[in-house]
MIMI-553535 format. One record per residue (C-alpha): residue number from 1; residue in three letters; y, z, x. Coordinates in Angstrom, 1 decimal. Layout:
BEGIN
PT     i    aa        y        z        x
PT   NUM   ala        Y        Z        X
...
//
This chain:
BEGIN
PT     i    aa        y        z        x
PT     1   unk    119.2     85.1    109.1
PT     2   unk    118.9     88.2    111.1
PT     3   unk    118.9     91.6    109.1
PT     4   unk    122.7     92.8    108.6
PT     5   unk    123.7     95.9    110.4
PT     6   unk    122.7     99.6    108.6
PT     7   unk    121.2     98.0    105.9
PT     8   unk    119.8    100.4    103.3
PT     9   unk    116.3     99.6    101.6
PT    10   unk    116.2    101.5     98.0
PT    11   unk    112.5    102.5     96.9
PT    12   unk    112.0    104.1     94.1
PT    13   unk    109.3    106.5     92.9
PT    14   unk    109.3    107.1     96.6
PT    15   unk    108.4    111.2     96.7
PT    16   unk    104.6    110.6     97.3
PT    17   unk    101.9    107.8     97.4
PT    18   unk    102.4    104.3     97.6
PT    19   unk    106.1    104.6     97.4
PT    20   unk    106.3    107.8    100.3
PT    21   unk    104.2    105.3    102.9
PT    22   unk    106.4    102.2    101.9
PT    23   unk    109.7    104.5    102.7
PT    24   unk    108.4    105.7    105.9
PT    25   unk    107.3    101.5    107.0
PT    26   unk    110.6    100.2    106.3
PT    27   unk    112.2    103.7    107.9
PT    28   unk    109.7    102.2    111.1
PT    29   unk    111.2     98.7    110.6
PT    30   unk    114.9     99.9    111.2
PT    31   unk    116.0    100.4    107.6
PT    32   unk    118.0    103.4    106.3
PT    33   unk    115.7    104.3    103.4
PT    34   unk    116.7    105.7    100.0
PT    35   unk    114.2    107.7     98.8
PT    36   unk    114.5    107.8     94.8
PT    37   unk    112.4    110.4     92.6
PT    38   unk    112.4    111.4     89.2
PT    39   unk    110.6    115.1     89.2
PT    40   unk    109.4    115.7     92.8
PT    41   unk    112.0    117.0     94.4
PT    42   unk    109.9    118.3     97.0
PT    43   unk    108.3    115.5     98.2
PT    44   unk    111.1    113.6     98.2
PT    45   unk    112.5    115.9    101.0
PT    46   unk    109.0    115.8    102.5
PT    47   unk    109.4    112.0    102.5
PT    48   unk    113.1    112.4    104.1
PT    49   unk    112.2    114.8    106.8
PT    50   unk    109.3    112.6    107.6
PT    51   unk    111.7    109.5    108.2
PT    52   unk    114.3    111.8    110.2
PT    53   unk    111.4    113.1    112.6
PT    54   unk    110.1    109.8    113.6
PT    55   unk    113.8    108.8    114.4
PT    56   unk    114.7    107.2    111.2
PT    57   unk    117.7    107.7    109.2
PT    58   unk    117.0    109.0    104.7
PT    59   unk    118.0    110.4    102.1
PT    60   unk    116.9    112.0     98.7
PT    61   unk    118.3    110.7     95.8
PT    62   unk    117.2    111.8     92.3
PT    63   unk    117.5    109.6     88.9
PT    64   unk    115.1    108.5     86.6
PT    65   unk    115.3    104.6     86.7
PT    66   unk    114.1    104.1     82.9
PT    67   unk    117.0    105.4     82.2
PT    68   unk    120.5    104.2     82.2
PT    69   unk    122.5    101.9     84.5
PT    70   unk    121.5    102.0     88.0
PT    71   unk    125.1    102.0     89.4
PT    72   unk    125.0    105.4     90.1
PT    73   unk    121.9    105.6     92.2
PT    74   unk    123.0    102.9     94.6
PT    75   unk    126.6    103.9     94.8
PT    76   unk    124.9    107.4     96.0
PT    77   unk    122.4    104.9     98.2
PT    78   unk    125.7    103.1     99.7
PT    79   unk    127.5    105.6    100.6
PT    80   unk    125.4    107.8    101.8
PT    81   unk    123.5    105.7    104.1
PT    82   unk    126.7    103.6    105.3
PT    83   unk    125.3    100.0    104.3
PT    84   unk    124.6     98.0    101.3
PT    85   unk    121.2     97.9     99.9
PT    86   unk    119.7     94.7    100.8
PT    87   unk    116.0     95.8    100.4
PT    88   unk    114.9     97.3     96.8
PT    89   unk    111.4     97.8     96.4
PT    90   unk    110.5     98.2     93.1
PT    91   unk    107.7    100.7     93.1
PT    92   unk    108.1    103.8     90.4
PT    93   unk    105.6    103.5     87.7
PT    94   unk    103.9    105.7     84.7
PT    95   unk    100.7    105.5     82.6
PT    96   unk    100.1    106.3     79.1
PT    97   unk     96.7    104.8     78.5
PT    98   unk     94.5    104.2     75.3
PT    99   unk     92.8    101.5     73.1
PT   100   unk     95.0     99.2     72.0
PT   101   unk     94.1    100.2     68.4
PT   102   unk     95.0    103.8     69.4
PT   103   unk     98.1    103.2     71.8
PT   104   unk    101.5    104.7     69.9
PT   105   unk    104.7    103.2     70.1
PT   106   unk    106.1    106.1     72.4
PT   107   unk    103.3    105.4     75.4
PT   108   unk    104.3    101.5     75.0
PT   109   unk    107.3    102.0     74.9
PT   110   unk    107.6    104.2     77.8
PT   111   unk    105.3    102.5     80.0
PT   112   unk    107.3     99.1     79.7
PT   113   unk    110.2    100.8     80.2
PT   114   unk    109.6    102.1     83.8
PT   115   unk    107.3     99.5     84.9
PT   116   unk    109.1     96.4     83.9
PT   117   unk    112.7     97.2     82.4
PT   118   unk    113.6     99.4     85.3
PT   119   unk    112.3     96.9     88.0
PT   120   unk    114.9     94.4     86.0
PT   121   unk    117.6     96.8     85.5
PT   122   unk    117.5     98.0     89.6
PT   123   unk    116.6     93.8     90.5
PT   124   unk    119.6     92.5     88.3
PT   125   unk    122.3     95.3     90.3
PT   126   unk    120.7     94.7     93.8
PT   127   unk    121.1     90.6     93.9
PT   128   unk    124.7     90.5     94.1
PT   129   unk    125.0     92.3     96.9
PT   130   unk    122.4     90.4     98.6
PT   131   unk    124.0     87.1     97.7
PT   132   unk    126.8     87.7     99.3
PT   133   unk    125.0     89.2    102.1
PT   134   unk    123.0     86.1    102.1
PT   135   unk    120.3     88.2    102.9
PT   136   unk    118.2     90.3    100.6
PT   137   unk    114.5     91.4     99.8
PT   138   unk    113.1     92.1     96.9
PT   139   unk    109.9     93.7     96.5
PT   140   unk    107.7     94.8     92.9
PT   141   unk    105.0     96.5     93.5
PT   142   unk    102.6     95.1     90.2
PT   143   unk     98.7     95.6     90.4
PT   144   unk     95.8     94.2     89.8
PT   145   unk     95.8     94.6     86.4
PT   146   unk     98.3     92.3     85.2
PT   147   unk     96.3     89.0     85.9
PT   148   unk     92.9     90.6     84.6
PT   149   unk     92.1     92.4     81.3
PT   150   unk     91.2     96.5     81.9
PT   151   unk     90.4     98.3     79.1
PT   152   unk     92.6    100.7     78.1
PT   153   unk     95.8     99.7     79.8
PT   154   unk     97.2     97.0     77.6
PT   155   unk    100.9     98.6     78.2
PT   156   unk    100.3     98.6     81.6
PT   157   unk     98.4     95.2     82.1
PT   158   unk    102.0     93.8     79.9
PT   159   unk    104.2     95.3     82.6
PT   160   unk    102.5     94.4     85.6
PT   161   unk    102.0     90.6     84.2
PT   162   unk    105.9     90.8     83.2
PT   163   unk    106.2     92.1     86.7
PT   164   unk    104.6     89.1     88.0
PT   165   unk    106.2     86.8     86.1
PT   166   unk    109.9     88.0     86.7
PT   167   unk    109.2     88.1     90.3
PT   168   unk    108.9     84.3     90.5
PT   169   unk    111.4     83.2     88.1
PT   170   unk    113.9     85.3     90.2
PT   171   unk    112.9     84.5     93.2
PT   172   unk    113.3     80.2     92.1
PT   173   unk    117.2     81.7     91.0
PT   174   unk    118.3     83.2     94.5
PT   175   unk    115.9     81.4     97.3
PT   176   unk    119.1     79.5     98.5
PT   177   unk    121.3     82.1     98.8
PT   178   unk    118.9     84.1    101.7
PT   179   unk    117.0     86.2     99.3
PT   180   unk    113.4     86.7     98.6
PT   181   unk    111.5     88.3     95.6
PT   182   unk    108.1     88.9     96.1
PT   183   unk    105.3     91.2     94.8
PT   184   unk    102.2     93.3     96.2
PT   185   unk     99.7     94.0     93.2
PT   186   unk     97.2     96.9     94.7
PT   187   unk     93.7     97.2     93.6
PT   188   unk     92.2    100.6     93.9
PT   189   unk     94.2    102.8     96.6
PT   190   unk     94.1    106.8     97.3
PT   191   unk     96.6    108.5     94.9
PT   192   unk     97.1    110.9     92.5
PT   193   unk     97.2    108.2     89.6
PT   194   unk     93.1    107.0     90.6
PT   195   unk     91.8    109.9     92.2
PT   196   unk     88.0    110.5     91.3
PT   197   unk     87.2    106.7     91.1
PT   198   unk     83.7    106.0     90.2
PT   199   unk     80.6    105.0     92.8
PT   200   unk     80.4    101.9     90.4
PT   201   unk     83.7    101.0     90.9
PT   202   unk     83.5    101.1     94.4
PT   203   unk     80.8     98.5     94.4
PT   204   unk     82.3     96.1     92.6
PT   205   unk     85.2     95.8     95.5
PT   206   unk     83.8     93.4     98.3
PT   207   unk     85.6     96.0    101.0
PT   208   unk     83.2     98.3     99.9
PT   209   unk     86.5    100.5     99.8
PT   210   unk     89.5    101.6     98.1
PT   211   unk     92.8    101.5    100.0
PT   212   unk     95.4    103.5    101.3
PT   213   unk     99.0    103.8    100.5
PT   214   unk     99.6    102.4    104.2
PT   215   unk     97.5     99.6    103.4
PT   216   unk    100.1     98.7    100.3
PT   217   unk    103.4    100.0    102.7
PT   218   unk    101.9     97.4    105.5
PT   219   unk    102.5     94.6    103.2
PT   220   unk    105.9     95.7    101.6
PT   221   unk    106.6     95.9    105.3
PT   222   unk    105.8     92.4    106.1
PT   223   unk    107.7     91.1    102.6
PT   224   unk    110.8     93.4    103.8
PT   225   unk    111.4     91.6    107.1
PT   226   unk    112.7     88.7    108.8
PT   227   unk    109.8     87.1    109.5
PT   228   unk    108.9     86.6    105.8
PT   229   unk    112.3     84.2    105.4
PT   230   unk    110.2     82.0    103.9
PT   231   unk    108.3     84.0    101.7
PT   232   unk    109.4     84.4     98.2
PT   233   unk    108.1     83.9     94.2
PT   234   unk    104.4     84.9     95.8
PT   235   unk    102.5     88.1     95.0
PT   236   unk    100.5     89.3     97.7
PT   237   unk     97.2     91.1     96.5
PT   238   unk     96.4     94.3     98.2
PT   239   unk     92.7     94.9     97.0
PT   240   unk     89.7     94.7     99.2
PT   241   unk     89.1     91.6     97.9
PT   242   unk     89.0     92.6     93.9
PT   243   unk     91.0     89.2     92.9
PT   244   unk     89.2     86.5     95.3
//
């Protein structure tokens, strides 16, 4: 089916990085783009004011997604933007890393809770919606790390595996009702959270390479449109070849 009228994609964590570029993409594809963000108030407007200057339609909308109901945010999303949300991209994320000998309670706790309660909390509101739409996408952005051990991130590794994991077991629930669940798991890419990566680590990537946050938005982009009907319960890796 052919995208509904002013349709609103939701991103969250979208204020910088990954989650700024995937905004600005789907603001390109046609969308009217919510941009969500916890603390960065700034760069969400920097985000918004991008959209608006290339033509596109945004807004900023502040709430911290590990916490409480979502209703709110996409109430705000809805009426602000004049359509439902029939995109959600699933994209804010934290870190607390440590041994797993060493790793508190409060850092698994929290890390879990963004990651991979949020993503379930903002998928569960979004599909109804969508069913009745009969057209939704649904988009986790999980990484690398969940299918392969790195030290020091057994929080995160959990949530991006549980990321993973939901993503297909949703995506079997609603494929016959016109909406796709999918996920883009990033290797190494240019942000704040892996700035100062190591020559070594470089190396081992066969690009030779770490990405961009375009390179991840290009993909989200693809997921987030028609022509990906037929895509769903797949994750698409974005990481210069880390995985093959």
């Amino acid at each position: 089916m052919a995208r509904p009228e002013h349709a609103t994609a939701l991103v969250t964590g979208a204020s910088k990085g990954i989650g700024a570029a995937i905004a600005r993409a789907l603001a390109a594809d046609g969308w009217h783009v919510a941009v969500n963000y916890r603390s960065d108030e700034e760069g969400a407007n920097a985000t918004v004011k991008a959209i608006e200057e290339a033509g596109g339609k945004a807004v900023a909308l502040h709430a911290d997604v590990a916490n409480g109901a979502p209703d709110e945010l996409f109430k705000q999303a809805e009426e602000q933007l004049g359509g439902p949300v029939l995109a959600l991209v699933n994209n804010a994320g934290v870190t607390a890393d440590g041994l797993a000998i060493q790793l508190d309670d409060d850092a698994w706790d929290r890390v879990i809770g963004t990651n991979l309660t949020a993503a379930f909390r903002l998928t569960r509101r979004a599909m109804r919606p969508m069913i009745k739409a009969r057209y939704g996408r649904i988009v986790n952005v999980a990484s690398v790390v969940g299918p392969r051990a790195n030290a020091g991130q057994s929080n995160y590794a959990a949530a991006k595996a549980g990321l993973i994991g939901m993503t297909k077991t949703v995506a079997a629930e609603v494929a016959r009702r016109g909406v796709t669940v999918n996920a883009v798991a990033p290797g190494f890419i240019e942000t704040e959270m892996t700035k100062d990566v190591p020559d070594a680590v470089i190396e081992a990537i066969p690009a030779r390479r770490v990405g961009t946050p375009d390179d991840v938005a290009a993909a989200v982009r693809f997921l987030a449109s028609e022509d990906a009907g037929y895509v769903t319960g797949t994750t698409l890796f974005v990481d210069g070849g880390m995985s093959a």
